[in-house]
C-alpha positions as CSV (number, residue, x, y, z in Angstrom):
1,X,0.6,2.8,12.3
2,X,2.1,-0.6,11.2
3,X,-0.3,-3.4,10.0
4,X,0.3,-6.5,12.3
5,X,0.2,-9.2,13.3
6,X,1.0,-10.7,9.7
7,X,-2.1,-12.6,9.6
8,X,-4.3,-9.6,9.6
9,X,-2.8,-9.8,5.6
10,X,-4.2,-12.5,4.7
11,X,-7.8,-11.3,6.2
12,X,-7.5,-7.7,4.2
13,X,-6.2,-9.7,1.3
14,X,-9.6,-12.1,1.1
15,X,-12.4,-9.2,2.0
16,X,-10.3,-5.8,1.0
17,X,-11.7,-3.6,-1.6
18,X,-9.0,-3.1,-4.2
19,X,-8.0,-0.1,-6.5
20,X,-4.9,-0.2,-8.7
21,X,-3.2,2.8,-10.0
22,X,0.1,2.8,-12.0
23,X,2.1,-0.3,-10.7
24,X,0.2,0.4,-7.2
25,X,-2.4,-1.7,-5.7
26,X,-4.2,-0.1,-2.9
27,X,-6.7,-3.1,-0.9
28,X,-8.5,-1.2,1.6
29,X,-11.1,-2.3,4.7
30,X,-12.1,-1.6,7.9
31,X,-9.0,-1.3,10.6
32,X,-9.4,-2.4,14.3
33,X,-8.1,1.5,15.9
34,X,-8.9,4.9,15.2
35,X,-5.8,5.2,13.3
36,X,-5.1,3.8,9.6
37,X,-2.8,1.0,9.7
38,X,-0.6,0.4,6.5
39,X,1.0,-2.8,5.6
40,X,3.3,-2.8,2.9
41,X,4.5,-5.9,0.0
42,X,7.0,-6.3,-2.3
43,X,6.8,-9.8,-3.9
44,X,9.4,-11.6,-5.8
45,X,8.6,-10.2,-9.2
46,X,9.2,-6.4,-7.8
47,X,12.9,-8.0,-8.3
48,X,15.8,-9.4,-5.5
49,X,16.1,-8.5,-1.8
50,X,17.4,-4.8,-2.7
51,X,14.8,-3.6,-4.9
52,X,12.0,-5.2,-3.2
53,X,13.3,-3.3,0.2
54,X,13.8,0.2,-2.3
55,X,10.2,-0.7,-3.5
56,X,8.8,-0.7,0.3
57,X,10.7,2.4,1.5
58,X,9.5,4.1,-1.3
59,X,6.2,3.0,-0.8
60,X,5.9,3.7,3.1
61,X,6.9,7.1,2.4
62,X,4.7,7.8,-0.5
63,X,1.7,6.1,2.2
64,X,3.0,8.6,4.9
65,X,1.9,11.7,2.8
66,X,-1.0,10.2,1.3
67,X,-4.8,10.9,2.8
68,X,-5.7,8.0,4.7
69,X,-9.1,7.6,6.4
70,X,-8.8,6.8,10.4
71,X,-10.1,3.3,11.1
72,X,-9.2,1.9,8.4
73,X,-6.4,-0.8,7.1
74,X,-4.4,-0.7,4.2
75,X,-2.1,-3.2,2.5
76,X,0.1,-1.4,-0.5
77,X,0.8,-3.8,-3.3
78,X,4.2,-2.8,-5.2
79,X,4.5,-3.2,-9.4
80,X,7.3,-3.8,-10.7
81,X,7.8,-0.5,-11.7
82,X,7.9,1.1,-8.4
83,X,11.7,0.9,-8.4
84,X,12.2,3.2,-11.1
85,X,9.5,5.3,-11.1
86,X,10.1,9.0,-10.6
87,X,8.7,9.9,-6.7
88,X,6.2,12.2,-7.4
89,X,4.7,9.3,-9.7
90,X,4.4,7.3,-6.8
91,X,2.9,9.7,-4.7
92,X,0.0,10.5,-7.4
93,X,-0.3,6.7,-7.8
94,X,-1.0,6.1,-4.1
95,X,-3.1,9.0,-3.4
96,X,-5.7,8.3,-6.2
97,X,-5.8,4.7,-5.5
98,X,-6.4,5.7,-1.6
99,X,-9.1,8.4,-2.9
100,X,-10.8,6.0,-5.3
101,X,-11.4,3.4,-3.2
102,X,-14.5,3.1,-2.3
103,X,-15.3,3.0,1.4
């Protein structure tokens, strides 16, 4: 399930527990449903408009196979190196940064 509004961000941001992984940040806390909820960023220095967009499409569909908890809330941090990577990189970058944060 989608992470919004985009204010619940800045909350997960401030009191998330975070784990980084390759050029993945995983920031973890408690979610408001019985569902996760993943929120995705690509910031400016991922690269323009079309690589940050690659970076998130990549990343929702590496966070789609990965093992998240239920009620919980995840915002995934793209690297700059998320672009390029190869996909099954990805996917072992998000699923030990979901596994090795702490709960």
């Amino acid at each position: 399930m989608s992470l919004r509004p985009s204010s619940r961000f800045a909350g997960i941001y401030r009191t998330g527990r975070r784990t980084t992984r390759g050029a993945v940040t995983v920031i973890e806390t408690e979610g408001i449903k019985d569902v996760p909820e993943v929120g995705v960023v690509a910031g400016k220095r991922v690269g323009n408009a079309v690589r940050r967009n690659r970076a998130k499409r990549r990343l929702r569909a590496a966070a789609s196979m990965a093992p998240l908890r239920p009620g919980r809330a995840y915002v995934i941090v793209a690297g700059p190196d998320v672009v390029d990577a190869p996909f099954a990189s990805l996917r072992s970058w998000v699923d030990e940064a979901v596994a090795r944060t702490p709960s």
